[in-house]
N, C-alpha and C positions, 0 to 999 in steps of 0.2 A: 341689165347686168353690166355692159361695158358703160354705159353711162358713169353707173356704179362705179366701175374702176378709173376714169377717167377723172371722177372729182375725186378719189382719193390720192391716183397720182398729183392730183392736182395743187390740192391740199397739202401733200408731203415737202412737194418741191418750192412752195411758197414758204413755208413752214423752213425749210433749210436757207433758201436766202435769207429769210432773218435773220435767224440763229448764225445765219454767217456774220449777219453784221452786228448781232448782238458783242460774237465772239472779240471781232477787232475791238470793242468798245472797252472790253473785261482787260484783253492785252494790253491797251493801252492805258488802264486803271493800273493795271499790275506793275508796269514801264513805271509809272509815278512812285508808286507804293514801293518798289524794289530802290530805286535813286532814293528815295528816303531813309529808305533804311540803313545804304549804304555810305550816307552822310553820318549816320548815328553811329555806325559803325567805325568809321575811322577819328570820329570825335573818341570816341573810346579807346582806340586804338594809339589815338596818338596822344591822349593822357597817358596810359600805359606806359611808351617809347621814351617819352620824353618828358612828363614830370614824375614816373617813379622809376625811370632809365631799365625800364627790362627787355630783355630779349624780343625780336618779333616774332619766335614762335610762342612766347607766353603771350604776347601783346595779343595776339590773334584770336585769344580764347577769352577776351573781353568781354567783348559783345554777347549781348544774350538773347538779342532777338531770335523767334522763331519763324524763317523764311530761307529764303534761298540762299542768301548771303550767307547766313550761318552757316548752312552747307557747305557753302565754299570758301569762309574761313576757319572749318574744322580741317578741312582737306590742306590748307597751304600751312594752319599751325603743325601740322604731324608730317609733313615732309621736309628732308633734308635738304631742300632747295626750293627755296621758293619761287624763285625764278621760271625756273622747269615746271614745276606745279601747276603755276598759275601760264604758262603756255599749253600744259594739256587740258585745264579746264576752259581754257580759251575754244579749243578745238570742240569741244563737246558742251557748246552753250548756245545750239539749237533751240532747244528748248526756255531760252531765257528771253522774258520779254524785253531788253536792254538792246539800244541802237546799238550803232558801230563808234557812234561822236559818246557813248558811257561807257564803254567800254574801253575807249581811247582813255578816256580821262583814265579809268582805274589802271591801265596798262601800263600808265605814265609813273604811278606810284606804287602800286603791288611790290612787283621786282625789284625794287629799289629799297623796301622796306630791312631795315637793318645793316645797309652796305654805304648812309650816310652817318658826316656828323649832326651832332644833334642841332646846331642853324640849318645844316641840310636840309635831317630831316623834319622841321618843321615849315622849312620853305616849302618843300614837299607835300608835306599836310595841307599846307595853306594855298596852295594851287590846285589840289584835288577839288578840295573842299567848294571854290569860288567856279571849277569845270563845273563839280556836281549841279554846283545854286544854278548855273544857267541850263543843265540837262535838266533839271528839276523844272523852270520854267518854261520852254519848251515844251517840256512830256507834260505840262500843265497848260499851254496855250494848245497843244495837238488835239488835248483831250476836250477842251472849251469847243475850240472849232469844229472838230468834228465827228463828235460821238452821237448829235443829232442828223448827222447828215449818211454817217453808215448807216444809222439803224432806218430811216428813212428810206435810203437804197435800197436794204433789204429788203424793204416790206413791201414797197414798188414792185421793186425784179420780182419779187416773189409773186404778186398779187399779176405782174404781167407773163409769168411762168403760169400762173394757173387759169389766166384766160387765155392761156395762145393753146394750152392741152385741151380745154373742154369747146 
């Protein structure tokens, strides 16, 4: 009977290191997936702004992807400052799998959206855009390099977590 229970803790805790490193593997899919989206996003955004000159709370309801992004520029087209908006959802983006060098980049352009002129704001646009292309590459070289090398780990740690139990 402890035997019993020994290969099942055994088993569990080998089973969670993977799943740990399966997990990093998925985040770092979603990192790529979400900077994409949020390229597509301000390509639309900034057709919107700048070839049919509208507002950037209408601009913002361009996009029609359904992901995060959306999320959060449903939240910054319905508030009266976008500025502020996009500093609270700054605060509350735990949950987002975006480094701190994507978030820079969007930080650099969000708040600024609709308080340029229009060379502004397409200089603007077009600095986002060339951040994104290299956070794009990156969260695409991160994921190359090391998505066999987490799930590997895990299955190690895990495989030496259930022989150090039994």
């Amino acid at each position: 009977e402890r035997a019993v229970l020994k290969f099942a803790a055994a088993g569990l805790i080998g089973m969670s290191c993977f799943m740990t490193g399966v997990m990093l593997v998925m985040r770092m899919r979603a990192r790529l997936k979400l900077i994409e989206a949020w390229q597509c996003a301000l390509r639309q955004i900034e057709d919107e702004m700048c070839l049919r000159l509208k507002p950037a709370n209408e601009a913002l309801k361009a996009y029609r992807g359904v992901d995060k992004c959306r999320v959060w520029l449903n939240t910054l087209s319905d508030a009266p400052d976008i500025g502020r908006a996009w500093a609270l959802l700054m605060k509350s983006a735990r949950t987002v799998p975006l480094m701190p060098e994507d978030f820079e980049v969007l930080s650099a352009l969000i708040p600024e959206l609709g308080t340029l002129d229009l060379a502004g704001q397409r200089a603007a646009f077009a600095q986002a855009q060339s951040g994104l292309a290299l956070c794009r590459e990156h969260a695409r070289a991160d994921l190359e390099k090391n998505a066999r090398v987490y799930t590997t780990l895990g299955s190690l740690g895990g495989m030496l977590a259930a022989i150090l139990i039994i």
